[in-house]
DOTITI-506720 format. One record per residue: x, y, z of N, C-alpha, C in turn; residue number from 1. Coordinates in pm, whole numbers, plus 50000, padded with zeros to 5 digits. Atoms other than C-alpha are relative to their C-alpha. Layout:
n_u,n_v,n_w,ca_u,ca_v,ca_w,c_u,c_v,c_w,resi
X,Y,Z,X,Y,Z,X,Y,Z,NUM
...
% end
This chain:
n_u,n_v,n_w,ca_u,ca_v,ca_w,c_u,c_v,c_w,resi
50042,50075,49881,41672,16029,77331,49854,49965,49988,1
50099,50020,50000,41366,15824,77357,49912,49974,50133,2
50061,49980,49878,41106,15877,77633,49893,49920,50000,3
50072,50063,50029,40901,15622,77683,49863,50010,50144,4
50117,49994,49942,40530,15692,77909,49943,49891,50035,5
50138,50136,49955,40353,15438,78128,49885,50087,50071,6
50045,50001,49942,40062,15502,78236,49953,49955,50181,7
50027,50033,49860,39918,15533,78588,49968,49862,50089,8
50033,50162,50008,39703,15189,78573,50051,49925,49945,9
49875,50120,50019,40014,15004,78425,50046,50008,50111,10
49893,50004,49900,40247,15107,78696,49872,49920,50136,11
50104,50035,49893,39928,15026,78955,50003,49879,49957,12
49962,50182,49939,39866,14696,78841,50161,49929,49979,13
49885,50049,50030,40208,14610,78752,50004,49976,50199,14
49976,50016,49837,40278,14674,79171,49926,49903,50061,15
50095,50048,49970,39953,14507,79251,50053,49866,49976,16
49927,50133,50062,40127,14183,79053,50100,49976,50101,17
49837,50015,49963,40449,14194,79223,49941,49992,50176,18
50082,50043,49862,40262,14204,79594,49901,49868,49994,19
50057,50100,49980,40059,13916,79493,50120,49901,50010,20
49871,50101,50011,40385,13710,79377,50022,50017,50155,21
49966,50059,49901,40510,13786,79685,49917,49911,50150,22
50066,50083,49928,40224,13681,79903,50020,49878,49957,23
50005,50149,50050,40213,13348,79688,50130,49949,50082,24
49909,50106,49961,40580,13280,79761,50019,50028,50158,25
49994,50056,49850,40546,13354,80150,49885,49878,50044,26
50085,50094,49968,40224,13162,80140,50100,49826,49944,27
49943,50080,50005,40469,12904,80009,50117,49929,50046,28
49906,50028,49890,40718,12884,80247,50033,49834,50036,29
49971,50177,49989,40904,12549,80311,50004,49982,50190,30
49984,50019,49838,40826,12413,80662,50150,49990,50053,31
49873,50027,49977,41125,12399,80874,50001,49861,50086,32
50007,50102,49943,41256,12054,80947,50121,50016,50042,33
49890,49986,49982,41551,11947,81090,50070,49852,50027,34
49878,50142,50015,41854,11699,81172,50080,49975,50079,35
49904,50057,49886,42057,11527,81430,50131,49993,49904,36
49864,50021,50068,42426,11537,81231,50124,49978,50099,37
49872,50032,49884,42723,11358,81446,50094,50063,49924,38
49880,49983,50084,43050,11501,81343,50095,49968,50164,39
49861,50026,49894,43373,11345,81535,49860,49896,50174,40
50057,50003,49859,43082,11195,81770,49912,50057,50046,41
50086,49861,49920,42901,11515,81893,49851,49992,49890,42
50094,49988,50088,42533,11546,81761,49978,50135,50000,43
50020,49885,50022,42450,11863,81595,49871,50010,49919,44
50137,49999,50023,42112,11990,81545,49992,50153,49868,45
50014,49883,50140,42075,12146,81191,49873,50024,49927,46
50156,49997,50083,41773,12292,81011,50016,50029,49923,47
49977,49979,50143,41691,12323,80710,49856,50040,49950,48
50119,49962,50050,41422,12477,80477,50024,50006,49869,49
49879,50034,50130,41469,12387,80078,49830,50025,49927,50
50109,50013,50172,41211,12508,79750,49992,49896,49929,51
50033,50111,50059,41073,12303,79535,50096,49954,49900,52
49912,49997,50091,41333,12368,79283,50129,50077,50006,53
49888,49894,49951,41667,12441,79429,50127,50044,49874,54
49881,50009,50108,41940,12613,79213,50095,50053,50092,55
49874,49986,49921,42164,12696,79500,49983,49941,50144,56
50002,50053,49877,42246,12591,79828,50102,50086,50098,57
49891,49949,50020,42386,12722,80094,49942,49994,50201,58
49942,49992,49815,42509,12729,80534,49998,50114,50032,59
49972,49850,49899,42450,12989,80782,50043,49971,50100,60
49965,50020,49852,42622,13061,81080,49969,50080,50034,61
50099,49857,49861,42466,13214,81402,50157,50089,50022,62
49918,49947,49969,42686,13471,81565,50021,49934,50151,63
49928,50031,49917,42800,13439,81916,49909,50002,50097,64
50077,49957,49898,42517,13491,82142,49870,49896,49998,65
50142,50106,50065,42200,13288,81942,49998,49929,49893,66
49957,50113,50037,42180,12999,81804,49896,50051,49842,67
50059,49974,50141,41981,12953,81433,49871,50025,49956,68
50089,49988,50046,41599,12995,81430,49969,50145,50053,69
50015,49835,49971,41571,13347,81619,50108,50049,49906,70
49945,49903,50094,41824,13470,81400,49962,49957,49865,71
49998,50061,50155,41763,13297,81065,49843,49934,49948,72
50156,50041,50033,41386,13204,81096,49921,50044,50097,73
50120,49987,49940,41187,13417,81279,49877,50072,49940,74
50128,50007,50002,40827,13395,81257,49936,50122,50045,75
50073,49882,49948,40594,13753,81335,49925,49973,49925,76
50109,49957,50018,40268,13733,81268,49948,50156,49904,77
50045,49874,50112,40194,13980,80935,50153,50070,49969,78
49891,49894,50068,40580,14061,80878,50051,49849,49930,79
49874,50159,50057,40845,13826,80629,50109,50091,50084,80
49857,49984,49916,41136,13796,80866,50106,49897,49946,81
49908,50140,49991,41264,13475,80815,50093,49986,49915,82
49925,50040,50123,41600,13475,80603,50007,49848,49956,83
50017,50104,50073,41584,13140,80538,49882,49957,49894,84
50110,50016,50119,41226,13182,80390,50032,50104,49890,85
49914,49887,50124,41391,13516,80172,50102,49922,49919,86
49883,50100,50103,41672,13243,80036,49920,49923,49965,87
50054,50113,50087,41420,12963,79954,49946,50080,49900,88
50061,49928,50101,41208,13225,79754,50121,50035,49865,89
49899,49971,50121,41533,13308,79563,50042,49900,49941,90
49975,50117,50082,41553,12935,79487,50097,49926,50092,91
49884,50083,49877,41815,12835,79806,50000,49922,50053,92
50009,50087,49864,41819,12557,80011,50125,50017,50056,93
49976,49916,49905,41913,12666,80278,49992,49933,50136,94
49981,50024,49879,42068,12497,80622,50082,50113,50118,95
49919,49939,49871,42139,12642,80973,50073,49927,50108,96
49963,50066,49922,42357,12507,81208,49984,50018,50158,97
49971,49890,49865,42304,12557,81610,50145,49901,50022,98
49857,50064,49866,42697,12481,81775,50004,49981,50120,99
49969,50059,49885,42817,12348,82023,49945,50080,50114,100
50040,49935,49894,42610,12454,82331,49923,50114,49961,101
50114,49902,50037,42351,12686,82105,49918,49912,49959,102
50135,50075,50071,41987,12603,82026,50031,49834,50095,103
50002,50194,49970,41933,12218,82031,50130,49941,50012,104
49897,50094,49939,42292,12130,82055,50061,50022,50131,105
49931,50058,49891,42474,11990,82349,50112,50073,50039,106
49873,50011,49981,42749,12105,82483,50092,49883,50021,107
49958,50133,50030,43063,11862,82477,50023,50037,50133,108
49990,49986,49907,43197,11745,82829,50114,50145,50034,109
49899,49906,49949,43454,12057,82876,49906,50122,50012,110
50060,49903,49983,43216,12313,82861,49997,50122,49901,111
49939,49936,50072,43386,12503,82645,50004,49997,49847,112
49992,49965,50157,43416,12643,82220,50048,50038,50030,113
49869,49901,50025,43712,12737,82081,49975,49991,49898,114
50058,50000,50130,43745,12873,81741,50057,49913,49870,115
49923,50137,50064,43963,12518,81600,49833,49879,49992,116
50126,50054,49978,43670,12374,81727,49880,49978,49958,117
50158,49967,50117,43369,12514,81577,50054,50014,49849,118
49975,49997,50130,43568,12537,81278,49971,49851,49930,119
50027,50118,50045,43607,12158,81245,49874,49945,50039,120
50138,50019,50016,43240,12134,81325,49901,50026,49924,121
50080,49939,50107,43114,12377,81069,50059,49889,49873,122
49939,50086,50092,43350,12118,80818,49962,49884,49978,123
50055,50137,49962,43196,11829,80972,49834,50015,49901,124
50131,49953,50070,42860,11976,80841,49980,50008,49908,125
49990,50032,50134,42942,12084,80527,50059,49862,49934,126
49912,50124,50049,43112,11771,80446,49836,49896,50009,127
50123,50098,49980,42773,11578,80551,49911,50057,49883,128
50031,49980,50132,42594,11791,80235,50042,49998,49920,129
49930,50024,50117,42812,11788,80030,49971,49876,49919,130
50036,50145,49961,42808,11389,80125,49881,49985,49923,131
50106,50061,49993,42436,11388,80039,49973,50023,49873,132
50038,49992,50100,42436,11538,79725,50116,50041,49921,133
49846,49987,50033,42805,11521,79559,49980,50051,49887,134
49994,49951,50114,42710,11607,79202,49942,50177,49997,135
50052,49854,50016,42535,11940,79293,50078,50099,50046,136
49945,49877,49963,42728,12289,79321,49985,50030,50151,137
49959,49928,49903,42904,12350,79618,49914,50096,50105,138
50108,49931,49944,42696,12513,79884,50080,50144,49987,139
49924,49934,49978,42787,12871,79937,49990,50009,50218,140
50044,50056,49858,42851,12961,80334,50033,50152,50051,141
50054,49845,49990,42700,13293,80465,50049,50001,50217,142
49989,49981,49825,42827,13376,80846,50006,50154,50009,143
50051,49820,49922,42701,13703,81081,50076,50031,50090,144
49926,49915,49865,42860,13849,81317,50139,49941,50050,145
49851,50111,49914,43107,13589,81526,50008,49872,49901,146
49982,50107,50100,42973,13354,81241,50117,50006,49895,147
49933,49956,50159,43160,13562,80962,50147,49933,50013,148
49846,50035,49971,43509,13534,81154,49998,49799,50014,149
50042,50185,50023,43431,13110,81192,50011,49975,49846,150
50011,50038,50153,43338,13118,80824,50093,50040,49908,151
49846,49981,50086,43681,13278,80723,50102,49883,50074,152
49900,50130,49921,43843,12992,80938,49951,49900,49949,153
50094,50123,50079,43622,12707,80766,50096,50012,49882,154
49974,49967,50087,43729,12854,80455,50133,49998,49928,155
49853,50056,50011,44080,12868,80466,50038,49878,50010,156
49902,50196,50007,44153,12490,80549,49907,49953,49916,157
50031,50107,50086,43861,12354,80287,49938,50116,49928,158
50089,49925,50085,43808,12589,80036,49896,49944,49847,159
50065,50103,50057,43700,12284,79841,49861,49967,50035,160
50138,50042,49959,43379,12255,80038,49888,50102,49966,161
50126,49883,50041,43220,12572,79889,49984,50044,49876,162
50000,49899,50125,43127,12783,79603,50033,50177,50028,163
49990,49803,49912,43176,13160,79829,49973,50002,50140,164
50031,49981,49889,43165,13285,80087,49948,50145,50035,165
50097,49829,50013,42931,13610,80218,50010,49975,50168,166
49934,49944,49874,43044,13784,80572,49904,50066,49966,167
50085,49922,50018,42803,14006,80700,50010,50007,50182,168
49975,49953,49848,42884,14220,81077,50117,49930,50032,169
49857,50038,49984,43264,14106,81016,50061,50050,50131,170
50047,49911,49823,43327,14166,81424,50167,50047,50052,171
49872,50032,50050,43722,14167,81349,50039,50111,50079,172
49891,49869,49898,43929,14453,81631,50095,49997,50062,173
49902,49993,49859,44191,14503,81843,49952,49930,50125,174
50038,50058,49903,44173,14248,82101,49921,49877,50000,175
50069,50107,50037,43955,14010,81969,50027,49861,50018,176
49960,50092,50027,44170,13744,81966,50109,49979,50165,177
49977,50046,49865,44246,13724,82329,49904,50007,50120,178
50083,50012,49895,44061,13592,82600,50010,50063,50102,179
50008,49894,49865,43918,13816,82882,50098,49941,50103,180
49902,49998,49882,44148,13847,83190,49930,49910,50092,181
50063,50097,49872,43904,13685,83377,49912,49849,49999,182
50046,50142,50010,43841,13353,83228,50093,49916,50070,183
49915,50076,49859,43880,13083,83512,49974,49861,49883,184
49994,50126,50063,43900,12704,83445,49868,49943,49933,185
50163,50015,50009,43524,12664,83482,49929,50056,49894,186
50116,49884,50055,43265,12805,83202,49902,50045,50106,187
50101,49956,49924,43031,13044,83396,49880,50017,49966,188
50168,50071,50047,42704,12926,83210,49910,50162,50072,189
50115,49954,49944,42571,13274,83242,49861,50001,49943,190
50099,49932,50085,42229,13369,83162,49995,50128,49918,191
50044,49917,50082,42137,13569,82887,49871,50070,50010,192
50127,49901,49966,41899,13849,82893,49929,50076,49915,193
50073,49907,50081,41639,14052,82739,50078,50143,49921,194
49915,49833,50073,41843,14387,82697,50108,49931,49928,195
49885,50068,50052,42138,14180,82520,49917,49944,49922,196
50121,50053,50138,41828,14008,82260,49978,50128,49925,197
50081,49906,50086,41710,14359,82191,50139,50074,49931,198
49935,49897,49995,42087,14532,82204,50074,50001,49832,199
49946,50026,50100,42138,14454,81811,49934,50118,49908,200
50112,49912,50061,41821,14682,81694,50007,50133,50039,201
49943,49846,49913,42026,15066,81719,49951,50045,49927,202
50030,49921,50077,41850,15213,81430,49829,50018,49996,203
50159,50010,50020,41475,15357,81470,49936,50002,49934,204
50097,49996,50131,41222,15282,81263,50085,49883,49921,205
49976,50090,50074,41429,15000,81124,49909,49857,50023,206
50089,50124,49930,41228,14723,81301,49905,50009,50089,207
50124,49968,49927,40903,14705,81419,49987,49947,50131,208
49969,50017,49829,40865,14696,81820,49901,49842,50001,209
50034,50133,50003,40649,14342,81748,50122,49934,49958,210
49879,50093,50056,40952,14185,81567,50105,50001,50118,211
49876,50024,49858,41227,14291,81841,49949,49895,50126,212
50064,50081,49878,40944,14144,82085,50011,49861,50017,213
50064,50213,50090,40918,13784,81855,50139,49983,50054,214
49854,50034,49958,41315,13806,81854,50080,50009,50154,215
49926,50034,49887,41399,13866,82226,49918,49869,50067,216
50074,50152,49948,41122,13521,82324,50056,49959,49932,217
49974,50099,49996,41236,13378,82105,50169,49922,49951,218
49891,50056,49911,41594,13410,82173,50046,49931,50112,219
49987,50011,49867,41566,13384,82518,49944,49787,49986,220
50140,50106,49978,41341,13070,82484,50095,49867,49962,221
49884,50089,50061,41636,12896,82253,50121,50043,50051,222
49853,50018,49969,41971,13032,82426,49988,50038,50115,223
50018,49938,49914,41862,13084,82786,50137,50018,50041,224
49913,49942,49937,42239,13069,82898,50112,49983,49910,225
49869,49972,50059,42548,13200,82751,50088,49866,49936,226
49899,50078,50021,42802,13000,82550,50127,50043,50047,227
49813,49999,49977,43186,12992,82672,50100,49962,49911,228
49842,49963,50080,43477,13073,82440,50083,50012,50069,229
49863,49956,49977,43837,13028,82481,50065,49950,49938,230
49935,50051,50170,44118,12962,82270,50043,50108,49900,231
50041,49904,50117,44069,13316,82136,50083,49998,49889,232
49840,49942,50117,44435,13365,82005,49974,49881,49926,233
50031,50108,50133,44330,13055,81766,49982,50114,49898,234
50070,49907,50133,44146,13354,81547,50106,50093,49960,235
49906,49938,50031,44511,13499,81529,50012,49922,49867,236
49925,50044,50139,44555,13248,81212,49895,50064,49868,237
50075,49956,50073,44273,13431,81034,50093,50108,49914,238
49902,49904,50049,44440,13609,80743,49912,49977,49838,239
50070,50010,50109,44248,13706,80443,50063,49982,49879,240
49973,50046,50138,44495,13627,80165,49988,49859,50007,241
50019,50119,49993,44431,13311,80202,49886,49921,49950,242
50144,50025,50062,44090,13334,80089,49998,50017,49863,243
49995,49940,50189,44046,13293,79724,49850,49881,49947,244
50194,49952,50023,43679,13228,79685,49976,50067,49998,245
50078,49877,49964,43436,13435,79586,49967,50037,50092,246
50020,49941,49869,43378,13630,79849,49888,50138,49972,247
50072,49927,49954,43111,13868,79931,49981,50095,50139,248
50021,49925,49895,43160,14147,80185,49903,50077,50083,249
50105,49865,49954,42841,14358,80347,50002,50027,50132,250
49953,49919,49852,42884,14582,80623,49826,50092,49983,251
50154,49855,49954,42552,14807,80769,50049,50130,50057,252
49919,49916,49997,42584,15135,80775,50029,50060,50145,253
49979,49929,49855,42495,15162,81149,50053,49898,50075,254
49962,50131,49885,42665,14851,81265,50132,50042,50058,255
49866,49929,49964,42886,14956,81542,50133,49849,50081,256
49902,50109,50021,43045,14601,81513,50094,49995,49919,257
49928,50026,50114,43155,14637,81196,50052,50151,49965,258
49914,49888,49974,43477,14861,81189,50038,50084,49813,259
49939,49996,50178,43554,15059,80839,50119,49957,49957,260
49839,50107,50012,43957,14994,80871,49987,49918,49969,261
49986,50202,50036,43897,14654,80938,49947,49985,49875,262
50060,50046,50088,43651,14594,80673,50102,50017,49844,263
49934,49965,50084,43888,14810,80454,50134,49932,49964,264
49856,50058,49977,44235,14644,80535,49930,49843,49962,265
50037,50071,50036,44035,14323,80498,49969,49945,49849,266
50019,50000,50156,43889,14348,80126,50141,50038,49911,267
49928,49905,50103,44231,14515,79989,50123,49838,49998,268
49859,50119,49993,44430,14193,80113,49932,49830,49981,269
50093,50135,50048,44143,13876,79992,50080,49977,49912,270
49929,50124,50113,44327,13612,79803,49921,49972,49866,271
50083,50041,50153,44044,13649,79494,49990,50131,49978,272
50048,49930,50075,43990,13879,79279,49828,50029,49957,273
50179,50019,50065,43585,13763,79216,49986,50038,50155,274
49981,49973,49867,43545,13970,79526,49869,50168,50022,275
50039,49924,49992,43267,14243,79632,49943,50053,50155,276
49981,49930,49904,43230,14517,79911,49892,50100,50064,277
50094,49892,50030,42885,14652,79981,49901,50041,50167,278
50053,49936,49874,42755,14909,80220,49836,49990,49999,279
50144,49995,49971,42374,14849,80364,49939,50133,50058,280
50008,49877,49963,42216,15191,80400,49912,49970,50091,281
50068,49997,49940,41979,15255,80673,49989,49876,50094,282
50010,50108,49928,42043,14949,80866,50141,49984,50140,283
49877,50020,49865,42260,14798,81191,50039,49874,49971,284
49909,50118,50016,42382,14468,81268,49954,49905,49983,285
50105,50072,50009,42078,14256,81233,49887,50065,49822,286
50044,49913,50137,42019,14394,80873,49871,49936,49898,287
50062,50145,50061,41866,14076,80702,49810,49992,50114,288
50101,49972,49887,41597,14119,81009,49928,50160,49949,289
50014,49864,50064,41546,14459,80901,49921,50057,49919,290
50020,49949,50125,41361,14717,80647,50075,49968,49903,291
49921,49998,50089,41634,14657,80425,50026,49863,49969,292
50082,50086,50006,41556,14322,80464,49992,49906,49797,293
50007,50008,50147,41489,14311,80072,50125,50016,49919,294
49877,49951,50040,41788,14491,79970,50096,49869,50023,295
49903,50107,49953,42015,14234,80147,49952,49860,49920,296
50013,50109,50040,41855,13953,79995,50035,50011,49854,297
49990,49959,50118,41871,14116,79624,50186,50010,49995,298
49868,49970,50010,42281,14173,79675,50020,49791,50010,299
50020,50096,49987,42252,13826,79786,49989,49892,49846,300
50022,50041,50089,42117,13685,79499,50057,50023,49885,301
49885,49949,50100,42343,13883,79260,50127,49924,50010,302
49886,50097,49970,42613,13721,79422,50015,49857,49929,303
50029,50169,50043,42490,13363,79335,49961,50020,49892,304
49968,49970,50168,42408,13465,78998,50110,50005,49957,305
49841,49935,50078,42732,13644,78911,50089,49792,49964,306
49914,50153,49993,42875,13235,78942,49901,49889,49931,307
50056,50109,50106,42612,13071,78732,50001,50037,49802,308
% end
């Protein structure tokens, strides 16, 4: 066996290197612009943030509560939060979508998302990049929470529109797929609140009490009132053999969204084989937000390797 010795002032500046790189590439950060996209009619307000030299591409979906720049680009003063600036650094361009009645988009006249609905909206979207740049690799299409279950419904009717797909707080239980007892004809447009911004951040010391602060303004600020779902039993056609894309599974280890069964009964019955299953230690359901933060982006990036 050969043992090979670094010195103290290698390993020191070696670190010293690797903290400058990364200052450089936050100091290089791609502004975020964005985009009016009609699909079927409806305008949808998508952002986007893209490196100088993209070698992948790729769609996020919000979850169920907030729309795409508090979850996918927020800004704190002396921390990197922003997953969309963690994917351009890895070379990503990188769009978010807000839906129907999140962020900058509209609701349509009924008031109402169902999950047929946002499916053929997330399709409408990808289909408009695809559109813009037909010769380049497939985007891949990353959904969180209420996104993940959407992004296995996308997936199944055009598995042509991607290169993978990566779930992350898969929200999948008993019940899920039927609407509360007490939905009337009307949506009840409630407001959303501070304790429901913060109620994602269960693990201490995972996120600094400035960041939860950035993320409940500037939730609140972009989804002051609730979206309305119905339709649920639509998410009854969700059925994972059906999926045969790469697929990418990550579950957190404190997310008390994300069920082990499910996750388990889920991965054992995926329609691909190019298929992986990985637990986030020390984190909850907002992981990517997180200390771990790094980690998630590095599994990330393995992913989109493993396919080039």
């Amino acid at each position: 066996m050969i043992v090979e010795t670094v010195s103290v002032s290698v390993v020191r500046r070696f670190w010293v290197a690797v903290g400058l790189a990364c200052l450089s590439l936050s100091a290089l950060a791609a502004d975020l612009s964005s985009h009016e996209v009609p699909v079927d009619g409806h305008p949808f307000r998508v952002w986007e943030k893209s490196p100088a030299q993209p070698r992948g591409r790729m769609l996020l979906l919000h979850g169920l509560t907030w729309s795409t720049r508090p979850n996918f680009d927020l800004q704190v003063p002396g921390e990197s939060l922003s997953f969309m600036d963690g994917l351009n650094e890895l070379g990503v361009r990188t769009w978010g979508m807000d839906q129907r009645g999140y962020g900058e988009t509209p609701r349509d006249a009924s008031g109402w998302l169902t999950p047929e609905q946002a499916a053929e909206d997330v399709i409408g979207v990808l289909s408009w990049i695809v559109a813009a740049d037909p010769d380049a690799a497939r985007p891949y299409l990353f959904g969180w929470s209420y996104g993940a279950a959407l992004a296995q419904l996308v997936v199944q009717q055009r598995p042509d529109l991607v290169s993978g797909l990566i779930l992350f707080g898969y929200p999948i239980r008993p019940g899920f797929e039927r609407d509360p007892d007490n939905v009337g004809p009307e949506p009840p447009q409630a407001a959303n609140t501070a304790m429901a911004a913060s109620s994602d951040f269960v693990v201490p010391g995972a996120i600094s009490r400035s960041a939860i602060d950035a993320y409940v303004a500037a939730a609140l600020a972009t989804d002051p009132v609730k979206v309305d779902w119905r339709g649920r039993d639509q998410w009854r056609a969700l059925d994972a053999t059906q999926l045969r894309v790469p697929t990418l599974l990550l579950q957190a280890q404190y997310d008390p969204v994300a069920l082990d069964d499910i996750h388990s009964d889920f991965f054992s019955r995926l329609g691909t084989r190019d298929k992986a299953w990985i637990a986030i230690p020390g984190s909850g359901h907002a992981a990517f937000l997180e200390r771990q933060r790094g980690y998630f982006l590095k599994l990330v990036d393995t992913f989109i390797d493993r396919g080039q």
